[in-house]
KOLFI-783920 format. One record per residue (C-alpha): residue in one letter; x, y, z. Coordinates in steps of 0.02 Angstrom, whole numbers, padded with zeros to 5 digits, always signed. Example, Ala and Ser with C-alpha at 12.3 -4.5 7.8 and 13.67 -1.06 7.14 Angstrom:
A+00615-00225+00390
S+00684-00053+00357
# end
This chain:
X-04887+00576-01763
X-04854+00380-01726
X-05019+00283-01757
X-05019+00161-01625
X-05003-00031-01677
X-05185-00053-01608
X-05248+00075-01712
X-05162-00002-01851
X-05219-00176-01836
X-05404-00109-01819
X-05372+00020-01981
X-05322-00147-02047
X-05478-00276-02026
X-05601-00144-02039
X-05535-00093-02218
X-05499-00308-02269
X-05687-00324-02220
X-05745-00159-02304
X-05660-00223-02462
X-05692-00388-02475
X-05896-00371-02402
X-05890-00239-02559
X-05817-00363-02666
X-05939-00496-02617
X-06115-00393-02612
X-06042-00324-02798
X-06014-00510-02856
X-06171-00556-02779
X-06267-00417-02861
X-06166-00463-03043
X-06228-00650-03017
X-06396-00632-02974
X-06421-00507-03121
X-06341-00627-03240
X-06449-00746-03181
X-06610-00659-03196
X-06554-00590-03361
X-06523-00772-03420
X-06686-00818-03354
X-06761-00688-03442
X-06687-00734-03601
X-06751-00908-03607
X-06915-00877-03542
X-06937-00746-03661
X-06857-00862-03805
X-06994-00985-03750
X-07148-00873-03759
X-07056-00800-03932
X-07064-00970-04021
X-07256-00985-03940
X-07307-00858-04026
X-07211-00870-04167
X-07290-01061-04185
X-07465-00958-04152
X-07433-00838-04265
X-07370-00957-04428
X-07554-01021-04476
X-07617-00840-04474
X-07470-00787-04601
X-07489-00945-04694
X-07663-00892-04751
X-07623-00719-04738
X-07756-00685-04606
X-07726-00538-04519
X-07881-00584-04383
X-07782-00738-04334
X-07601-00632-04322
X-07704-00505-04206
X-07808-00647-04105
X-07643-00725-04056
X-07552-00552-04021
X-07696-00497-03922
X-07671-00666-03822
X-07477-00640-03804
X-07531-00450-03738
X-07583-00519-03580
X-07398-00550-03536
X-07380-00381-03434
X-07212-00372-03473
X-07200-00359-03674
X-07204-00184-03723
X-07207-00204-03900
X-07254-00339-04036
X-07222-00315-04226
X-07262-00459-04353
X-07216-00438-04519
X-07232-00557-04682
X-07101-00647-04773
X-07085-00498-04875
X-07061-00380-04737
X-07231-00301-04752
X-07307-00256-04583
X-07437-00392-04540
X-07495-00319-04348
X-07410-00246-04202
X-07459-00188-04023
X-07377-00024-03946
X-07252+00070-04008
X-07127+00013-04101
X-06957+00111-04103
X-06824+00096-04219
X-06700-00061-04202
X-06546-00005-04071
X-06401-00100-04018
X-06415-00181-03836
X-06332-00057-03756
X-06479+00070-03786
X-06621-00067-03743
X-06545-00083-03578
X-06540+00114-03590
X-06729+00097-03615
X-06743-00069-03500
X-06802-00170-03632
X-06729-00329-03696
X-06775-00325-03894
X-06797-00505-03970
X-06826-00564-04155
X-06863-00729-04221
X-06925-00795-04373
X-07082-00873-04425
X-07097-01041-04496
X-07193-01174-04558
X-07129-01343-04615
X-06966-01258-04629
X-07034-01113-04748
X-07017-00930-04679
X-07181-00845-04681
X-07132-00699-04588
X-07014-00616-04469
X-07079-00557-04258
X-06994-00437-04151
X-07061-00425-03985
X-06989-00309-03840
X-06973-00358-03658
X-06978-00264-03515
X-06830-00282-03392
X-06905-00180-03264
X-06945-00326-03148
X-06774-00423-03166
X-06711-00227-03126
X-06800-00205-02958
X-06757-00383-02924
X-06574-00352-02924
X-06585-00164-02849
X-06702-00271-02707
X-06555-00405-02684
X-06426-00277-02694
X-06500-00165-02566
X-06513-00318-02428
X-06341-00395-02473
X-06289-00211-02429
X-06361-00211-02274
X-06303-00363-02235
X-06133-00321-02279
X-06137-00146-02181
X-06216-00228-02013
X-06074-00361-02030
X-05955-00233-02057
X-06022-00147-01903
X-06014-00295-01811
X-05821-00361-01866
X-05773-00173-01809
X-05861-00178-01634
X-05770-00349-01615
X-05606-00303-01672
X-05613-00152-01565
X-05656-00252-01406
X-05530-00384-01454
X-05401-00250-01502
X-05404-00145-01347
X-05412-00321-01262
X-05233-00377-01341
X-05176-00189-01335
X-05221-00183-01147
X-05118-00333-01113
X-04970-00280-01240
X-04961-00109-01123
X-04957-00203-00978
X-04828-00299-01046
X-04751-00140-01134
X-04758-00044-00943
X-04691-00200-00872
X-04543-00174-00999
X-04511-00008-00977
X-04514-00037-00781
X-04356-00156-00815
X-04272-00042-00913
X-04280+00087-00778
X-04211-00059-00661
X-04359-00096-00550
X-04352-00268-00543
X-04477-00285-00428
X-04632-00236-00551
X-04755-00367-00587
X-04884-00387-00705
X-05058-00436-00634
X-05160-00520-00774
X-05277-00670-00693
X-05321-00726-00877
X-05300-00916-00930
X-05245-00884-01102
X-05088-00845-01206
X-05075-00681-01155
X-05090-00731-00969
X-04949-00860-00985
X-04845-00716-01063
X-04874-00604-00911
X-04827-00751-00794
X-04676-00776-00893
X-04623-00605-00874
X-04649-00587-00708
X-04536-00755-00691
X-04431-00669-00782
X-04430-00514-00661
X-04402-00608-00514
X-04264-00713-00603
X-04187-00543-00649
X-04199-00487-00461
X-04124-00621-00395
X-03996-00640-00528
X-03958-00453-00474
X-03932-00492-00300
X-03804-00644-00336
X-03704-00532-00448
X-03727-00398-00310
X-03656-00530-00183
X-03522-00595-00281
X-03473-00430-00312
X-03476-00381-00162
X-03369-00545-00119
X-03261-00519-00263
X-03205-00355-00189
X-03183-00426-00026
X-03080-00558-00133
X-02991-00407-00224
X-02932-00335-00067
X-02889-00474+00031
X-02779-00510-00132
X-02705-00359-00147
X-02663-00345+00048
X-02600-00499+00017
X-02484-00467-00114
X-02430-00309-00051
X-02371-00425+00115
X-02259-00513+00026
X-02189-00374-00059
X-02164-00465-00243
X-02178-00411-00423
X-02330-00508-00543
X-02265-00491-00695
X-02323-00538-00872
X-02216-00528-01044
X-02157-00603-01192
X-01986-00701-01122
X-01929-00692-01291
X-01920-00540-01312
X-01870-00484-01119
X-02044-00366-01127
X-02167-00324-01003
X-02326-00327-01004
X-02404-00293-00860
X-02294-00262-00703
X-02359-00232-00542
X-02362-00078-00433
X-02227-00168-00312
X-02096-00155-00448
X-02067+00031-00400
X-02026-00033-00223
X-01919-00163-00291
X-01769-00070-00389
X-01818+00096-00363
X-01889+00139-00552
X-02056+00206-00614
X-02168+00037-00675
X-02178+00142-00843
X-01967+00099-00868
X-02016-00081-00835
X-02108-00078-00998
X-01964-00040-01105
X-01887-00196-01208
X-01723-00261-01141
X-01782-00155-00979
X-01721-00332-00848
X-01580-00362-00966
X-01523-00189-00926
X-01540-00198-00726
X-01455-00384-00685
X-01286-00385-00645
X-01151-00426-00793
X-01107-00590-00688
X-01280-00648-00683
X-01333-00580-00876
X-01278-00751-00963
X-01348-00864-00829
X-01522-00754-00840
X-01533-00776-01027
X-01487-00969-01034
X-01618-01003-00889
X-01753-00903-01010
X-01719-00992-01168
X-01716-01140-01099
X-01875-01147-01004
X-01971-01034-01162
X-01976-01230-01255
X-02112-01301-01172
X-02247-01249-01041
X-02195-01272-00831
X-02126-01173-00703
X-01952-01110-00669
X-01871-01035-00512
X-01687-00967-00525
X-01601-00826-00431
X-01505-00683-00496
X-01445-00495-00430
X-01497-00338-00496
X-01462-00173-00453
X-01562-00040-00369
X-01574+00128-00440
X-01461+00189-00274
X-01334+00061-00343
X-01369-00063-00224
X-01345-00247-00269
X-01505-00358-00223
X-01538-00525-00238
X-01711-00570-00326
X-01791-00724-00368
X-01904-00762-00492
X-02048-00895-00503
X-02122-00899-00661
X-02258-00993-00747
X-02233-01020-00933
X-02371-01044-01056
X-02421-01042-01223
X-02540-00915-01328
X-02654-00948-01465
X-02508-00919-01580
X-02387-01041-01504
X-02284-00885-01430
X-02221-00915-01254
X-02293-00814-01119
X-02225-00786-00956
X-02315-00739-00778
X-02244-00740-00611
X-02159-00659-00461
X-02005-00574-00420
X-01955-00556-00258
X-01811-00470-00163
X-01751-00599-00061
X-01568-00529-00010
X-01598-00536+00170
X-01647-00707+00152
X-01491-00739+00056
X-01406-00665+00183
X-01502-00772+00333
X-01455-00930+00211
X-01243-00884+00231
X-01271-00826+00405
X-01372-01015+00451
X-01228-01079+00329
X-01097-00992+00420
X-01182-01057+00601
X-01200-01241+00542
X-01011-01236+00554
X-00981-01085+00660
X-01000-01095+00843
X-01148-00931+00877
X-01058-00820+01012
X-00874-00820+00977
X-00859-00857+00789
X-00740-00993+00794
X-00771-01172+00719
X-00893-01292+00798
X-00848-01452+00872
X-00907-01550+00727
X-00799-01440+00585
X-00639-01446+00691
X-00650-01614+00707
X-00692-01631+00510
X-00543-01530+00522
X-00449-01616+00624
X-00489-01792+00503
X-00430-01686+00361
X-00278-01645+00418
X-00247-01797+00490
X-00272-01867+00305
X-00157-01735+00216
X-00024-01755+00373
X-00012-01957+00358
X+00000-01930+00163
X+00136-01806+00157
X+00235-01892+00321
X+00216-01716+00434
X+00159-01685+00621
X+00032-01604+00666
X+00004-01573+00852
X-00190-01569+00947
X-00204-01454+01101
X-00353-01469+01223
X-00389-01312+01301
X-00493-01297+01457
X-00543-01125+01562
X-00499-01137+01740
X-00650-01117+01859
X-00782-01033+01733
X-00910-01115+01818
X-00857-00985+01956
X-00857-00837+01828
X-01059-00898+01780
X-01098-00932+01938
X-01058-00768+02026
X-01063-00632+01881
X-01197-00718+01771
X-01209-00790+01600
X-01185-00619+01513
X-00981-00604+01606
X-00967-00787+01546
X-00998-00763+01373
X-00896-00611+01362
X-00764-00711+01440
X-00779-00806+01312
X-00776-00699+01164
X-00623-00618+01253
X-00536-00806+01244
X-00569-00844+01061
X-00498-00661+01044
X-00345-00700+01111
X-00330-00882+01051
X-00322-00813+00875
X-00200-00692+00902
X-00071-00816+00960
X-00090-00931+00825
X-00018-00957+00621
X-00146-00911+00482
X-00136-01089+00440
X-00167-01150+00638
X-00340-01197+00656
X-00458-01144+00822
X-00608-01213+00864
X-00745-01198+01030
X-00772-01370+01053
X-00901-01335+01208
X-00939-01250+01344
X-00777-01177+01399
X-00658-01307+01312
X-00555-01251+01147
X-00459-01346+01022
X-00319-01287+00934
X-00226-01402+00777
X-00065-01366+00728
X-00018-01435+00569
X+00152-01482+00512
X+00233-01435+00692
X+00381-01485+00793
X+00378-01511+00978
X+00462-01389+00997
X+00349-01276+00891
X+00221-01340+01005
X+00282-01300+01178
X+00325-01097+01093
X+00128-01100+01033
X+00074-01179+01210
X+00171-01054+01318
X+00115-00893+01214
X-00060-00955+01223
X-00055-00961+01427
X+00038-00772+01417
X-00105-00700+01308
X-00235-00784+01418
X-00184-00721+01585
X-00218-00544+01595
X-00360-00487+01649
X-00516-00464+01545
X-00620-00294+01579
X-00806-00350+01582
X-00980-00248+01539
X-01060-00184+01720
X-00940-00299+01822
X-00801-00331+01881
X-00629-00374+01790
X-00579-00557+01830
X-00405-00678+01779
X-00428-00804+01635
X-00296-00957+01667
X-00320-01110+01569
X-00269-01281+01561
X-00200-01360+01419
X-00182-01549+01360
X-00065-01575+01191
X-00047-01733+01096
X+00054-01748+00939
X+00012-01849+00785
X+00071-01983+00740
X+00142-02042+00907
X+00008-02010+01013
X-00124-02072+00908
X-00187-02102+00725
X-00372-02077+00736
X-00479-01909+00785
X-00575-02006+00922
X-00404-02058+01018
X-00318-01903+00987
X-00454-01788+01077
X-00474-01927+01221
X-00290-01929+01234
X-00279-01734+01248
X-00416-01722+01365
X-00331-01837+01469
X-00186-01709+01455
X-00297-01565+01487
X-00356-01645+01663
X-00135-01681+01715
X-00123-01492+01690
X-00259-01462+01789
X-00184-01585+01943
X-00021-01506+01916
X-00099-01344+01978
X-00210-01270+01824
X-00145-01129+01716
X-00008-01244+01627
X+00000-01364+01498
X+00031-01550+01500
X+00085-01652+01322
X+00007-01826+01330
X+00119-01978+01425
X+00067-02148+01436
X+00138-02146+01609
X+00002-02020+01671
X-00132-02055+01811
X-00252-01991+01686
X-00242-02147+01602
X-00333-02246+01735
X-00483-02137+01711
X-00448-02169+01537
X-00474-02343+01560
X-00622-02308+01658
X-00698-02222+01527
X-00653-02398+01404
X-00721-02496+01535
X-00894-02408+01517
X-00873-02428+01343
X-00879-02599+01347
X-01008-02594+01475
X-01103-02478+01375
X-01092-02609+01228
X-01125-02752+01325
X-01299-02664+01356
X-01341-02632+01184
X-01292-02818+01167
X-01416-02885+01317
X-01519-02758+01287
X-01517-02702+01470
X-01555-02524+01426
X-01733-02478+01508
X-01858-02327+01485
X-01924-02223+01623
X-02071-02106+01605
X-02075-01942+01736
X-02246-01832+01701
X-02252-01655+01624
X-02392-01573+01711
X-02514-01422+01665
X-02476-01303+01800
X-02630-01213+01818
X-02748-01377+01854
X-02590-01494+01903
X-02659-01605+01742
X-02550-01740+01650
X-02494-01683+01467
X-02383-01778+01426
X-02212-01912+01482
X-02035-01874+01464
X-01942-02039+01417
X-01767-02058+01505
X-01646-02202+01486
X-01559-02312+01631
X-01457-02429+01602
X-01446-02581+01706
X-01284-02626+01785
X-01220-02790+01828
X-01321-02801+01998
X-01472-02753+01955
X-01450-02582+02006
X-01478-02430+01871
X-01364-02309+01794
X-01415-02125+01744
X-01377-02071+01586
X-01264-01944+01649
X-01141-02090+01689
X-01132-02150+01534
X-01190-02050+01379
X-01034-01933+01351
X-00911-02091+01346
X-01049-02160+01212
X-01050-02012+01104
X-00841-02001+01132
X-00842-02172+01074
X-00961-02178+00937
X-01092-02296+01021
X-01239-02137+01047
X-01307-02179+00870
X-01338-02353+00916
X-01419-02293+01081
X-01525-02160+01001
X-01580-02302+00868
X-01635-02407+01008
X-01733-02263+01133
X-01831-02224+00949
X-01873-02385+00913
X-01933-02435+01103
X-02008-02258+01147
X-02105-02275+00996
X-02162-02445+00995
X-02236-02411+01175
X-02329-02254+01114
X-02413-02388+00988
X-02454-02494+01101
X-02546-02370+01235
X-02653-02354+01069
X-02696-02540+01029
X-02742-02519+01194
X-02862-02356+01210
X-02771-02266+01305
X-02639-02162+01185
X-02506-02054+01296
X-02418-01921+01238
X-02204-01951+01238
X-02069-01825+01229
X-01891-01904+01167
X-01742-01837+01190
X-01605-01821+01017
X-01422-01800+01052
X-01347-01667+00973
X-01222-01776+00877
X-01361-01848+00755
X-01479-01717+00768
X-01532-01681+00587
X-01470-01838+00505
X-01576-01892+00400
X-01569-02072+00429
X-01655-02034+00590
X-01789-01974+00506
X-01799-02140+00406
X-01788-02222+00565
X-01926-02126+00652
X-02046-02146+00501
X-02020-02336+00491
X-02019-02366+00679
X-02184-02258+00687
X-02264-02376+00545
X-02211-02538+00607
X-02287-02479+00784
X-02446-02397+00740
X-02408-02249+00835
X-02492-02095+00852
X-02342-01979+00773
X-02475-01830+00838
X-02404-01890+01005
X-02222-01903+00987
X-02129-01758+01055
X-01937-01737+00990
X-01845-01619+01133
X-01679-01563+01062
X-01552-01459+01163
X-01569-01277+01109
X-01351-01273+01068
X-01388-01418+00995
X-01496-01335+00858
X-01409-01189+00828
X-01219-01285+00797
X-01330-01376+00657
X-01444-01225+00635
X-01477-01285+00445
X-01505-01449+00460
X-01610-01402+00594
X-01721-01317+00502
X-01750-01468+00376
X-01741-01589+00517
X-01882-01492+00605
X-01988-01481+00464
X-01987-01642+00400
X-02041-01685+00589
X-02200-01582+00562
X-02252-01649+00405
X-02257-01810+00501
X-02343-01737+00596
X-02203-01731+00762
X-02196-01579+00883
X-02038-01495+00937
X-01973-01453+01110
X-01803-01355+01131
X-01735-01400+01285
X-01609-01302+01393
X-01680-01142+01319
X-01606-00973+01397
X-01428-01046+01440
X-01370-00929+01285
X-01414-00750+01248
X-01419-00788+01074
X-01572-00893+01109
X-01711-00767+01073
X-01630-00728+00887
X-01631-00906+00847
X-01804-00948+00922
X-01834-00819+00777
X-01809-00964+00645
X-01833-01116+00734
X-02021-01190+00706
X-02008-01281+00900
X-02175-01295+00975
X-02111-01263+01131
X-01966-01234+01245
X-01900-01305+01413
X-01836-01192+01515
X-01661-01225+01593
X-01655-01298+01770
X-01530-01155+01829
X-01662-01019+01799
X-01786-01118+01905
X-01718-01200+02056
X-01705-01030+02177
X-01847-00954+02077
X-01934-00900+02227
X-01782-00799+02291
X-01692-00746+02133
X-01793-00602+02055
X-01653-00610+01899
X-01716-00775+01865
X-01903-00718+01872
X-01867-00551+01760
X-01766-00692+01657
X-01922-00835+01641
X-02055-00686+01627
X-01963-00619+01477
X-01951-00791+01398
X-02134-00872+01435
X-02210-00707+01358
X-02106-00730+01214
X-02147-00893+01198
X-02335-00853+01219
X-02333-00724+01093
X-02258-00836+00956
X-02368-00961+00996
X-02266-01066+01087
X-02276-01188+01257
X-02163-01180+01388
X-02096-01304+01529
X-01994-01274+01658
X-01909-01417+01734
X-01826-01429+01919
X-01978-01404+02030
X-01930-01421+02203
X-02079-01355+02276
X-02229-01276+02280
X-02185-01071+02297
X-02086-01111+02118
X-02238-01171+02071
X-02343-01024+02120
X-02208-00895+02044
X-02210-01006+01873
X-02381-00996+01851
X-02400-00803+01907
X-02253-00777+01764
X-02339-00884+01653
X-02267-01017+01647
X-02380-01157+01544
X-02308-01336+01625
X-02184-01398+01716
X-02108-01571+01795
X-01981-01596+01934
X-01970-01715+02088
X-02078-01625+02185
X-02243-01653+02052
X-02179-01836+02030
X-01997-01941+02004
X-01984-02042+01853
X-02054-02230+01856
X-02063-02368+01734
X-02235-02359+01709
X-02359-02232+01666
X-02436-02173+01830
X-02595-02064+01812
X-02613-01911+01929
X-02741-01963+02042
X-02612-02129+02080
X-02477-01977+02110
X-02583-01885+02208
X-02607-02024+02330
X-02437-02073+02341
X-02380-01899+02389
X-02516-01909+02520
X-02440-02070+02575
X-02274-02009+02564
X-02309-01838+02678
X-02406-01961+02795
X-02250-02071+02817
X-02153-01914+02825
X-02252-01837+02987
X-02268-02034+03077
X-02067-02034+03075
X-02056-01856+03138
# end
């Protein structure tokens, strides 16, 4: 049985005051008996030597009358039970009462007496000796008197200091069960249990603690319960996430090629259990032998300090398949200075493999395979090197489809690419392994021929125009005749420089084509092509002369949202102004600028103009939004990106409203660059139009990895868009595309207001043409356009 700590602490005063009241009423008791007992024995010493002084003249004459006179005096005393005298001799002189037999003290308090003897005297002589024997009897009811009210006192105390610790006891107790229940109630997790005490003192502060201390604990409960519950959330979103990206976490001990903790994905990666990840030496085991060495060295030497390290290497899948994986890995120390390693590993072998293919297209033209015009003519500049070095020939043939436009024309884009493919096809089987092929655009080939005789060349050139001439059997149409014309210069007497050798041989191309097309023409100064040769050095010193004067100017022609017909944004195009005043279109003159190398210096100056008007509509207030057009040729260089960012900071433009349009082949013959080029763009916070888009069948795979922010349709799907329901299939198919990927598109070449109507029924976001508004050299708002097309159809009716 558990006596309760109440009970105790009563058990406990009640027997500290039982004890120590007994102790005191006993002490008291002792003292006052002393006392009176010591009082006694001096009074009674007092009235001894009295009568002792009486008593000495009656012994000193032996006069027994005296000795009795003064005893009889001394009987009054009430209190003296007996009185013997006797002489100096011991001989009884007188006594009153009975006189017992000397005891020891013990026995007179037996017999309540207190027995006292004292000698007579007289002038120092002893006469005699008197015993006389006190009664105690009143000093004994004294003390029994005191005793019995210090007792009382002592038991109505004790009473009282029980009733008081009982109240005070069940008081505390009460209040310590509260507080016990309130404890308990915690334990079982109900929170919200309060203690109600309304008292002032300690034990109310305690209860108002603990029910602060309740409420703390609830609310404390419902943040964990929250951040749980947000931690899960957190958990899953993490693990969704990382099951996404389909990687490996890993942590180990790099030096000792050991796992720690791998990952579920790992299974998915290489095909093994995660429990075989665990065993030492297990990624040692896996890479490939080419890639062991260059794994180790890349461990060892990032294990010295703390930092992270990203290298690729191939390992091989359980089936035997060989995949490339990359690792990112964080290295850190523990408490004991080991290295620890935690990361990802990711399988990244069809990215690998979209890194050759973008490699392979940076040089590669997309649809037939063959080099693009910028690596033939790197080509063509290294051979020319190697052929000047070693004193050898080397001979350059243009080569130039007859009438293809036909073929595109009449049995569509997908005849004229097969065409195409069918070409290169052919093209390659006529040539030497060391003869080099390349599509240099559109339907125009190159061919170099290196260390060659003329008479090498003409053999080459005539087996080239066999092969092409049969027929080529197309997909769901009908079989057509390929004929070509070909232009052939030879190195060195034709030319020493890339530039003049392919103007040269396009000179050529266009005799063959005069002679009749589907022949071949080698290069002579005496040709009529060389007057539009000249031409075409004419313009370029008209073209520099320009740059010079700076009689280059910028026209702006509105991009409009179709649905509301509002203003989004200008397209900047170039004139340049000729000699009268008049303007040239850039058609005129920018393919004899890029054949003649003066396009960079163009492009430098439409940048630097374009943008320093942007800045200056936002000194002004009212900011426009530009779209500039990039050639091909310099597309991706990256000084044009250091000349954008410095023209854009010198201006104070907006770069938020700078639109680069690039042509979509364009992008894809520099496909790598383009994807750097583009980016860096972004982070300056540049937007991306692809212009052209749809005039390849390639362009929906490459749209794939382009980051453009939107596309421009080609003018050839929209001008008989209202009548041509291959062109609307064709748009529809691209502007929900382009809406799905998040994309804008534009169509350009509105003539009129049905293609308006079927653009925005195919969804079509914007648009610009002649019909919304012709370019101008000023920014013209829509309500200004509005009114001058009013104008314009009011003119129109007067002069009917």
């Amino acid at each position: 049985m558990r006596i309760r700590l109440s009970t105790r602490l009563i058990l406990s005063v009640v027997l500290i005051e039982a004890v120590m009241l007994t102790t005191l009423v006993w002490n008291s008791v002792r003292l006052i008996s002393s006392s009176h007992a010591d009082v006694l024995q001096h009074h009674l010493r007092e009235e001894v030597n009295l009568l002792a002084n009486l008593l000495a003249p009656g012994l000193a004459v032996n006069d027994r009358a005296i000795v009795m006179d003064a005893l009889t005096l001394a009987q009054k005393d009430g209190n003296i039970v007996y009185i013997d005298v006797v002489d100096a001799e011991g001989k009884p002189m007188a006594s009153l009462g009975n006189i017992p037999a000397p005891a020891s003290p013990q026995q007179d308090r037996q017999r309540k007496v207190l027995d006292l003897t004292t000698p007579i005297t007289l002038t120092n002589q002893k006469l005699g000796e008197l015993r006389i024997g006190y009664s105690t009897a009143y000093v004994d009811a004294i003390t029994s008197k005191t005793r019995n009210q210090n007792t009382a006192i002592a038991l109505i105390e004790l009473i009282l200091s029980i009733l008081v610790t009982f109240g005070v006891g069940y008081f505390l107790t009460r209040s310590l069960r509260r507080l016990e229940g309130g404890a308990r109630a915690l334990l079982r997790d109900e929170l919200d249990h309060r203690i109600e005490l309304a008292s002032n003192d300690e034990m109310g502060d305690l209860a108002h603690s603990f029910n602060e201390l309740a409420a703390h604990l609830a609310q404390t409960r419902a943040d964990l319960r929250n951040e749980h519950k947000a931690l899960e959330e957190k958990s899953e979103q993490l693990q969704t996430l990382m099951d996404s990206v389909n990687a490996v976490i890993i942590e180990g001990d790099p030096m000792a090629c050991q796992y720690r903790y791998v990952s579920r994905d790992a299974e998915n990666l290489l095909g093994y259990p995660v429990e075989e990840w665990y065993e030492p030496n297990f990624m040692k085991s896996h890479i490939h032998p080419d890639d062991l060495d260059y794994f180790v060295q890349q461990v060892q030497m990032h294990t010295q300090g703390p930092g992270t390290v990203i290298f690729d290497y191939r390992m091989f899948h359980r089936n035997g398949k060989v995949l490339d994986i990359r690792s990112i890995d964080i290295m850190s120390f523990n408490e004991d200075g080991r290295p620890v390693c935690r990361g990802l590993i990711l399988d990244v072998t069809e990215q690998k493999q979209n890194e050759k293919r973008i490699a392979y297209l940076a040089e590669h033209d997309a649809l037939t395979g063959l080099f693009n015009r910028r690596r033939f003519q790197e080509e063509l500049e290294r051979t020319l090197l190697y052929s000047e070095r070693f004193d050898q020939e080397i001979a350059l043939m243009f080569i130039d489809l007859d009438q293809f436009k036909y073929i595109n024309d009449t049995l569509g884009h997908q005849a004229g690419d097969e065409v195409l493919c069918t070409v290169a096809r052919r093209l390659a089987g006529s040539l030497r392994k060391v003869d080099i092929l390349g599509r240099l655009g559109g339907d125009e080939f190159g061919i170099i021929l290196p260390n060659t005789s003329y008479e090498e060349v003409e053999h080459v050139t005539r087996q080239v125009l066999q092969r092409l001439v049969s027929d080529v059997e197309l997909y769901e149409a009908e079989n057509t005749a390929i004929t070509a014309s070909i232009g052939v210069v030879l190195f060195p007497k034709h030319g020493k420089t890339p530039g003049e050798l392919l103007a040269k041989a396009d000179a050529a191309m266009y005799s063959a084509k005069d002679k009749g097309r589907n022949t071949y023409h080698v290069y002579n100064d005496a040709d009529k092509q060389l007057v539009s040769m000249h031409a075409k050095l004419q313009w370029e010193q008209r073209i520099r002369h320009a740059l010079n004067e700076d009689r280059f100017v910028l026209h702006y022609q509105p991009v409009y949202r179709l649905k509301d017909r509002a203003i989004t944004h200008y397209e900047v195009l170039l004139r340049m102004q000729d000699g009268d005043g008049g303007l040239v279109p850039p058609g005129a003159f920018l393919d004899i600028a890029e054949r003649f190398g003066l396009i960079r210096e163009i492009d430098r100056w439409v940048l630097s103009k374009a943008i320093q008007v942007q800045g200056e509509t936002c000194r002004l207030g009212h900011p426009v939004t530009l779209a500039i057009n990039l050639s091909g040729r310099h597309f991706g260089d990256p000084q044009v990106l250091d000349w954008i960012r410095e023209f854009v900071q010198q201006s104070a433009a907006d770069p938020t409203r700078l639109i680069f349009e690039i042509t979509e082949t364009a992008a894809v013959e520099n496909i790598n660059q383009a994807l750097r080029f583009t980016d860096a763009l972004h982070n300056l916070g540049c937007r991306i139009a692809l212009d052209d888009f749809g005039i390849g069948f390639s362009s929906f795979h490459y749209l794939k990895h382009l980051p453009v922010d939107m596309i421009k349709l080609d003018g050839s799907f929209v001008r008989q868009l209202e009548r041509d329901k291959f062109d609307q299939v064709f748009i529809k198919s691209m502007s929900d595309m382009a809406r799905g990927l998040g994309i804008t598109s534009t169509a350009e070449f509105i003539e009129n207001e049905e293609v308006i109507a079927v653009l925005i029924k195919l969804g079509v976001d914007m648009g610009q043409g002649y019909y919304l508004a012709r370019p101008a050299d000023s920014f013209r708002t829509a309500e200004e356009l509005v009114v001058e097309n009013k104008r314009k159809s009011a003119l129109g009716e007067q002069q009917l």
